[in-house]
N, C-alpha and C positions, 0 to 999 in steps of 0.2 A: 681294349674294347671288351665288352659283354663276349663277342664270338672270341676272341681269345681267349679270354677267362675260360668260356664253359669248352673251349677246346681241350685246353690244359688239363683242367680237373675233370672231361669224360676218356683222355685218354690216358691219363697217368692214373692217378688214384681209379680214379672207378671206371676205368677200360671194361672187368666186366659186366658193371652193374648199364653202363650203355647199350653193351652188344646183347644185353639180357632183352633192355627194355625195345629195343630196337625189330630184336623177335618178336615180343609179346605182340608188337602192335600191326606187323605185318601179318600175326596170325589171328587178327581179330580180339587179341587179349589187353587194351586197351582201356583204360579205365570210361573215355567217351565211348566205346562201343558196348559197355557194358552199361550205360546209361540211358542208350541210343534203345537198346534189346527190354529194358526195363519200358522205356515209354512206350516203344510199340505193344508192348504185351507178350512177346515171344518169352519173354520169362520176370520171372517174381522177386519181391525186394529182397527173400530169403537168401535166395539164391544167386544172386548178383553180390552180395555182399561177402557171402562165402569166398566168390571170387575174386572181389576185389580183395580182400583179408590175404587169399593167397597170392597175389600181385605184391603187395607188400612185404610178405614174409618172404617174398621171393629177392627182391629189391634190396632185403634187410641182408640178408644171408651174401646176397650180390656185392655188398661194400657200402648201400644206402647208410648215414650214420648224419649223428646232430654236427658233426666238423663239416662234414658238405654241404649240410644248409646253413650254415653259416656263414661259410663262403659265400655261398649265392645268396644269404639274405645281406652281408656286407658291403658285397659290388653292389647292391642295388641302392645302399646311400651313399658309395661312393667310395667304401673303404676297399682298397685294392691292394697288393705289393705294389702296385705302378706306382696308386697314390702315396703309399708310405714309403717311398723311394724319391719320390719325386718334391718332398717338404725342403722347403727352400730356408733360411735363416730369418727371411723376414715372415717366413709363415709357416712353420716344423708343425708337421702331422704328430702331435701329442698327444696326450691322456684329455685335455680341455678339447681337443677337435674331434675322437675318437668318441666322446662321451656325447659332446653336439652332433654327431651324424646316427648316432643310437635313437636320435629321438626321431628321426625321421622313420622308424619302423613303426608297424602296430602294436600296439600294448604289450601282447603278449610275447612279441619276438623280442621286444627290450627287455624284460623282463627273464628271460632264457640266456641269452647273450649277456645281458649285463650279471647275471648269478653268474656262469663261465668268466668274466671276467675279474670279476669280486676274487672268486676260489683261485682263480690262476694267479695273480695278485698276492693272495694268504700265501700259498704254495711259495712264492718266490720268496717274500720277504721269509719265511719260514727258511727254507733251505739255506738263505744269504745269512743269517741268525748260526745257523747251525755250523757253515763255516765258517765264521766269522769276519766274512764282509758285508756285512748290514753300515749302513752308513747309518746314524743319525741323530745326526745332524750337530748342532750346536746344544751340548747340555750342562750342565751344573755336576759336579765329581764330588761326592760326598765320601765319607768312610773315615775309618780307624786314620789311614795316613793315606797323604797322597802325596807321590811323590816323580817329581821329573826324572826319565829314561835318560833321556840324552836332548842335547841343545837343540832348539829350534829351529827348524827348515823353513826360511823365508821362499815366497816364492810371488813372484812379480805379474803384474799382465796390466797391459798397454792395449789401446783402442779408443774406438771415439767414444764409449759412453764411461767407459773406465780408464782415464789416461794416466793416471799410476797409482794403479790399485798393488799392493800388499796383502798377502793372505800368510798367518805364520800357525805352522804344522808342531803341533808340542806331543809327544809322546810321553805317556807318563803309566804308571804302575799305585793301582788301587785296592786299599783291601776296605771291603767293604763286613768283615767279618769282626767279632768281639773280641775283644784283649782277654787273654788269662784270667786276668782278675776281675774284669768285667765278669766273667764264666764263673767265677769261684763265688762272687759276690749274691748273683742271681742262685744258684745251688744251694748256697745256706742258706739264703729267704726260703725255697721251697722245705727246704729240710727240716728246719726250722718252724714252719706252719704245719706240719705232720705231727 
């Protein structure tokens, strides 16, 4: 539920940016009561803003940060741990659901969220690249030679929309770099044209 969510994330992560905001407002520091003091005339747009500015900077310093409005702008189309816990096989909380429940936000918060998303994304496949578990996918093996590791790893799988599927795992060894004479051949063109 909503009151668990925002329990969790005011008392774990931003425990003090709650007991911060929780003073302001008992001590009239409020951003409605600084609205409240603007209408009645007890004080000026200058200077309500100064305040408020400091309510923020205060919030900010507190633990306030773009990961916790995300959260709470997330729960509010739906996106939760519960619910990405709770995707079931005939309906997995994936990138195709994650992307439709984006749209239920305002412009501008899809736009925020979905950049963070994109980056977090590059990040990944970036890092999985870099160790080299990037998966992808099924391609075409060009080069100088290509040549099989070791024998094929069959591997089976049974069920009702695949009742005997086969999938076979070839490890093999690519050079994808010039032969010698391939090298020797290009050198004397350049050397050659000098």
């Amino acid at each position: 539920t909503f009151r668990s969510m925002m329990y969790h994330l005011l008392t774990g992560p931003c425990g003090q940016l709650a007991s911060n905001r929780v003073t302001a407002i008992k001590e009239g520091r409020s951003v409605s009561s600084y609205f409240e003091s603007l209408a009645d005339g007890s004080e000026d747009k200058e200077s309500v803003k100064e305040k408020i500015d400091d309510e923020i900077k205060s919030a900010l310093d507190a633990g306030l940060n773009f990961n916790v409005l995300c959260n709470i702008w997330l729960y509010d189309v739906g996106v939760s741990q519960d619910a990405l816990n709770q995707g079931n096989s005939r309906s997995p909380f994936g990138v195709a659901k994650f992307l439709n429940r984006l749209l239920g936000m305002n412009l501008k918060r899809q736009n925020l969220v979905f950049d963070l998303f994109v980056k977090t994304l590059d990040a990944e496949i970036r890092s999985a690249k870099n160790s080299g578990t990037y998966d992808v996918g099924i391609k075409t093996t060009k080069g100088q030679s290509v040549t099989f590791i070791t024998k094929p790893q069959s591997f089976s799988f049974r069920g009702l929309t695949a009742p005997n599927e086969t999938v076979e795992l070839y490890a093999i060894q690519q050079d994808r770099g010039l032969s010698p004479e391939k090298m020797m051949e290009l050198y004397n063109e350049v050397k050659d044209t000098d």
